[in-house]
N, C-alpha and C positions, 0 to 999 in steps of 0.2 A: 482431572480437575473439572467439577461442574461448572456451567458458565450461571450468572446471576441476571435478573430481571432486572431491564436500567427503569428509574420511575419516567413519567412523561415530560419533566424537564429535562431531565440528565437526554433522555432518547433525542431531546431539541437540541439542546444544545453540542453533542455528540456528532449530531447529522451536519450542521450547519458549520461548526471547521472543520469538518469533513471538506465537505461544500468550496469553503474558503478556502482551505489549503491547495485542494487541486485548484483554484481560481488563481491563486497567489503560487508557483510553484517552490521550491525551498525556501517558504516563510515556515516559522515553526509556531505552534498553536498549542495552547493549553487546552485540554478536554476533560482533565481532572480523571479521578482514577476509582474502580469498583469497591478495590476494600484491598490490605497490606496483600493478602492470597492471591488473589487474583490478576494475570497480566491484566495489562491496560491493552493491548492486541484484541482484546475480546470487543473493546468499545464500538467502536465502528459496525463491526459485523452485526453486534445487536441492535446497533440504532439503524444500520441498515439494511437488513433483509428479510422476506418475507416470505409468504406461501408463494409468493410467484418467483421466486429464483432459487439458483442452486451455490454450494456453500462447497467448498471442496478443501480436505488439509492439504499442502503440499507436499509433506513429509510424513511420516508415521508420529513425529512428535505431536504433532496439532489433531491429532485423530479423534480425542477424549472428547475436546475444546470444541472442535466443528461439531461434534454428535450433542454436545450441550447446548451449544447456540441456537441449533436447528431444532433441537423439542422446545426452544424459549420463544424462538421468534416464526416455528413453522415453513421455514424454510427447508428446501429437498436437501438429503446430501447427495451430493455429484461427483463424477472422477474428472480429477484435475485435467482432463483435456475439454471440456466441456462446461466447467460452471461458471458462474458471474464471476463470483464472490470467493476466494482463495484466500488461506492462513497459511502465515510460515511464521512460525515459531523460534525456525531456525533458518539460518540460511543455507541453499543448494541451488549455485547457479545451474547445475542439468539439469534437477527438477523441472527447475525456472521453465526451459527452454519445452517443455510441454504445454505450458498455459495458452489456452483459445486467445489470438488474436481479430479475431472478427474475419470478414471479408471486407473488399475493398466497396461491395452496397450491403453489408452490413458491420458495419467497424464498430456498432454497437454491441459485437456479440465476443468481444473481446471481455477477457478477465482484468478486475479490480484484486490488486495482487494488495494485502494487508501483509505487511513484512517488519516484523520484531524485529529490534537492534536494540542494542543496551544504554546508548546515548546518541544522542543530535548534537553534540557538541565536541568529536570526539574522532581522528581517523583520517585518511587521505582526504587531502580538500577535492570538492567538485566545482564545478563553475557550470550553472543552467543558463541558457536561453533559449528563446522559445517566446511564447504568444504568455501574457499574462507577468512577464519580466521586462522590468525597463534596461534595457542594456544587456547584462548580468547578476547575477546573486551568487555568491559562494557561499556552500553549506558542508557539512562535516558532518556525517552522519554513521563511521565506526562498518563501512561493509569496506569489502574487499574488492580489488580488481575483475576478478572474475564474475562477483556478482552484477557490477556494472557493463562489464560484456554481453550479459545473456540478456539484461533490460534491453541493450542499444543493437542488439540483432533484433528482438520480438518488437522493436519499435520502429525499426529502419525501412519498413513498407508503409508511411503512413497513404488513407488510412487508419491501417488496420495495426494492431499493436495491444499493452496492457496500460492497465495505468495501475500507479501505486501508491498507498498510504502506510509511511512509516511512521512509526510508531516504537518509541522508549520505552525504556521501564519507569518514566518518571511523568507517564501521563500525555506526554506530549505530541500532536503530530505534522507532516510535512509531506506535502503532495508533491506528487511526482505523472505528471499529464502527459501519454503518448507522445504530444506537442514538444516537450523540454529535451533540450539537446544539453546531455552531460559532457564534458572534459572533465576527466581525472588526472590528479597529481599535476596536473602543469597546466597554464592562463593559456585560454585558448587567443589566436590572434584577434586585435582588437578590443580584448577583457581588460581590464583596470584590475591590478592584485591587490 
């Protein structure tokens, strides 16, 4: 599936809950959507990258998807141990557990992990805190155990770690900042359920 050019607002306002959501972490943000064909997993990457970074699929599914984004927005494609900018399509907590964390003087050279899910409202509860949550937030985002494992090891050095934008099929997204400390399935002590 070819990826589509976002026009110069869509590309703004794309970027900026982008922006927001990792600021805000399990708030969920409307970004609006390409056309019925097309994920909305695409958004992000196209409003965020360019000739200077690299763009990497996770999985063989996202393979098409990264080689269309990168003739649209000129960005390199790269192997998922090395690029900014990662698509998952699908979920694969081992995958996961290849994506660049940065170093501890360069924590910027960690991957921004874009990970499909079919709904934000949907799936074992989580409970975030961390920098940018007052207290706590509980969000329901439809992954599995396991994929919350391989986030909370590549995040457990901060720091060095990933960050990630999730993303629905119904347009929607929710940052998730090296910073956010998940519990899954049970109120961590101290949380309000």
């Amino acid at each position: 599936m070819t990826a589509v050019e976002l026009t110069p607002d869509t590309a703004q306002r794309v970027f900026r809950r982008c922006l927001e959501a990792l600021a805000h972490p399990g708030t969920i943000l409307g970004m609006g959507s390409l056309a019925p064909d097309r994920p909305a997993t695409h958004l992000p990457l196209l409003a965020l990258t360019d000739l200077m970074v690299s763009v990497a699929p996770l999985t063989a599914a996202s393979r098409d998807a990264v080689h269309g984004i990168a003739a649209l927005t000129g960005a390199r494609v790269g192997d998922v141990g090395r690029a900014r900018f990662v698509l998952a399509d699908e979920t694969d907590p081992a995958a996961m557990r290849g994506l660049p964390v940065g170093t501890s003087l360069s924590p910027h050279e960690g991957a921004l992990l874009v990970q499909r899910t079919t709904t934000l409202d949907a799936g074992l509860p989580v409970w975030l805190s961390g920098p940018g949550i007052d207290g706590s937030v509980t969000m329901s985002a439809g992954l599995d155990p396991q994929w919350w494992s391989a986030r909370a090891e590549l995040c457990a050095a901060f720091p060095r770690g990933i960050d990630v934008l999730l993303v629905d099929d119904a347009g929607r997204v929710a940052g998730l900042p090296r910073t956010s400390h998940a519990s899954v399935g049970s109120v961590p002590e101290g949380a309000s359920a």
